[in-house]
C-alpha positions, 0 to 999 in steps of 0.5 A: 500500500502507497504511503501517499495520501488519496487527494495527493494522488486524486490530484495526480500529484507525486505521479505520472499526471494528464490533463485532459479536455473535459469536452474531448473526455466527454466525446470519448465516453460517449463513443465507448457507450455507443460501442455497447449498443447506447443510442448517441443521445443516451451516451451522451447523458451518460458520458456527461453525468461521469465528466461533470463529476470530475469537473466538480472534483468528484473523480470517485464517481467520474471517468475511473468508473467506465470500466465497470459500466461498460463491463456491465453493459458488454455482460448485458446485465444492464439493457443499453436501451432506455425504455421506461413505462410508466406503471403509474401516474398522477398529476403529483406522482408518478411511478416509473420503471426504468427497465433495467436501463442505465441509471444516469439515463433513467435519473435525467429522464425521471427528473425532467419529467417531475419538472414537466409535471411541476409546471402544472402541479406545483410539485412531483415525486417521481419514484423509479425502480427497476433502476441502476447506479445513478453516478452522482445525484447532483447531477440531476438536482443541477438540472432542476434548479437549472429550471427554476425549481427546486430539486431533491433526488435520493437513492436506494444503494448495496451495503456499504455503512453498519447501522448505528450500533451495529458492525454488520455492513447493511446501509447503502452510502445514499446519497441525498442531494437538494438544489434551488436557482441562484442568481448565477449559480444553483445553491446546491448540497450533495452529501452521503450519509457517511464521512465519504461515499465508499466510491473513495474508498473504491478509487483509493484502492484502485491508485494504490493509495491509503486512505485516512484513518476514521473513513472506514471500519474493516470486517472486524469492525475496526478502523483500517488505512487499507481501502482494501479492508474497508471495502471488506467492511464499513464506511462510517455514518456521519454524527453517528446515528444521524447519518444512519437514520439519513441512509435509513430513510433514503432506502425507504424512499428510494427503494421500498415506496417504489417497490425497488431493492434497498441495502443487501438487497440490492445486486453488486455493481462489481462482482456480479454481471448475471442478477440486474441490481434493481435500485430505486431512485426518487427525483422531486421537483417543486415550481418555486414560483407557485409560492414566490416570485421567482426573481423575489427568490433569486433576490432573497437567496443572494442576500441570504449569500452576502449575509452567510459569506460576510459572517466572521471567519473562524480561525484559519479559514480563508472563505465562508462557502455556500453549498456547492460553491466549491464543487461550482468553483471547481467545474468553471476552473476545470473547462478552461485549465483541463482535469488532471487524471493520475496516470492509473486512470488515464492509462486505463481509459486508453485500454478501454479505447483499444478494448472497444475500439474507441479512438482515444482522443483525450 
């Protein structure tokens, strides 16, 4: 195990470094979705969802995934063709059935259409089962307040958390994630209920890194460097029984209310290409402007901003950010400057391209 530190090498620093186009990454995953048998348009969303996550600086949940995407798609595990039914449908709700279909492409759609509907309704709650891995659930909350709304989405997920008390791995690490429209930029919180996603811990253990002491518990339920170990055990919940309740919940309305699989329950993304892992999703949007003004809104939020960021600093802290100010910070500096991939990750992004025969233009 490398003595180095997991952001150092995220960063591709103290090894081989590349920086990248994100709009020539963006292609390039596209085409090798295409190779699988994705239509262009539904590569594209896909491909776009795992760039936007490492222009946030979210790498656990970017690129480094597509091998195992197009191992599930090529193993036909996962259908490369989108074709949602909607089993049910009210002017408020909806229940949708993604058929086993890619989750960034399910979780754009599903999205879209709970702001179509909240248009009209002044709300929606779109459940979705049948479902795959979401990528990051940011994503499509962006989207929404892109929209003028409002967005919440949360997740069902496998086992990768113990819930409080215990030391057996039965919670999934669910996301929850919620976005309004600012001024210029969506206010916009994406969190896992434990101290990080085990995707962290899954891309520590792929560049050869450790990982900090108190991200994670092994099999015996004791606190482990080793990703390796961690992936054997737990992550850990945030504040405790809090962040268990979080994951609690988010396995409730992600994965029982629409009739999908929660927790152990749910089919392993890595090791298992013959069962679907039928996850379960759920996308919110509400039409601000039905209660407000939305430019009263807008206005309102951006004091609440200026009053948040003037606040007196603690010791050693530079800036007071807003939720998703850094991540958005992050996004605008990597479409000028490149993302920089370890070299791990790049090189293996090369083999998929003469895998699938996809040129490799980044």
């Amino acid at each position: 195990m490398a003595n180095d530190s997991y952001e150092k090498i995220i960063k591709g620093e103290g090894a081989d470094s590349h920086n990248v186009d994100w709009k020539k990454l963006r292609t390039f995953c596209q085409k090798l979705f295409m190779t699988q048998g994705m239509p262009e348009e539904e590569a594209f969303t896909a491909a776009d969802c795992l760039v936007d996550a490492d222009l946030c600086g979210v790498p656990s949940h970017g690129a480094s995934r597509m091998a195992i995407y197009l191992k599930r798609l090529e193993t036909k595990v996962v259908n490369a063709d989108f074709k949602p039914v909607l089993e049910k449908e009210y002017p408020a709700s909806v229940l949708m059935n993604a058929k086993n279909g890619m989750g960034m492409v399910a979780g754009v759609y599903a999205m879209e259409l709970a702001v179509k509907k909240a248009k009209e309704s002044g709300s929606c709650f779109v459940f979705v089962n049948n479902s795959n891995h979401l990528g990051m659930v940011g994503y499509y909350v962006r989207r929404a307040a892109e929209l003028g709304m409002l967005g919440f989405a949360t997740t069902s997920a496998p086992p990768a958390m113990a819930p409080w008390g215990s030391k057996a791995s039965f919670l999934g690490t669910s996301p929850v994630a919620m976005a309004v429209p600012g001024k210029n930029e969506p206010v916009l919180l994406d969190m896992a209920p434990s101290l990080v996603a085990m995707g962290k811990v899954i891309l520590a253990a792929k560049l050869g890194s450790s990982i900090p002491e108190g991200w994670a518990l092994d099999a015996n339920g004791k606190p482990t460097t080793d990703p390796n170990e961690g992936m054997k055990g737990t992550v850990v919940p945030i504040g405790g029984a809090k962040g268990s309740g979080l994951s609690m919940f988010s396995q409730i309305l992600g994965g029982i209310i629409p009739g999908a699989k929660y927790g152990p329950h749910v089919g392993s993304m890595w090791d298992d290409f013959v069962n679907p892992q039928e996850m379960g999703h759920l996308f919110v949007a509400v039409d601000i402007s039905k209660m407000l003004d939305l430019d009263t809104f807008k206005d309102a939020l951006e004091v609440m901003r200026g009053e948040v960021k003037g606040l007196p600093k603690a010791e050693g802290v530079s800036e007071i950010f807003m939720p998703g100010e850094i991540e958005q910070n992050r996004r605008k500096e990597r479409q000028k400057e490149g993302i920089v991939f370890s070299n791990v990750v790049y090189e293996e992004l090369r083999g998929l391209g003469e895998k699938y025969g996809a040129d490799f233009i980044i």
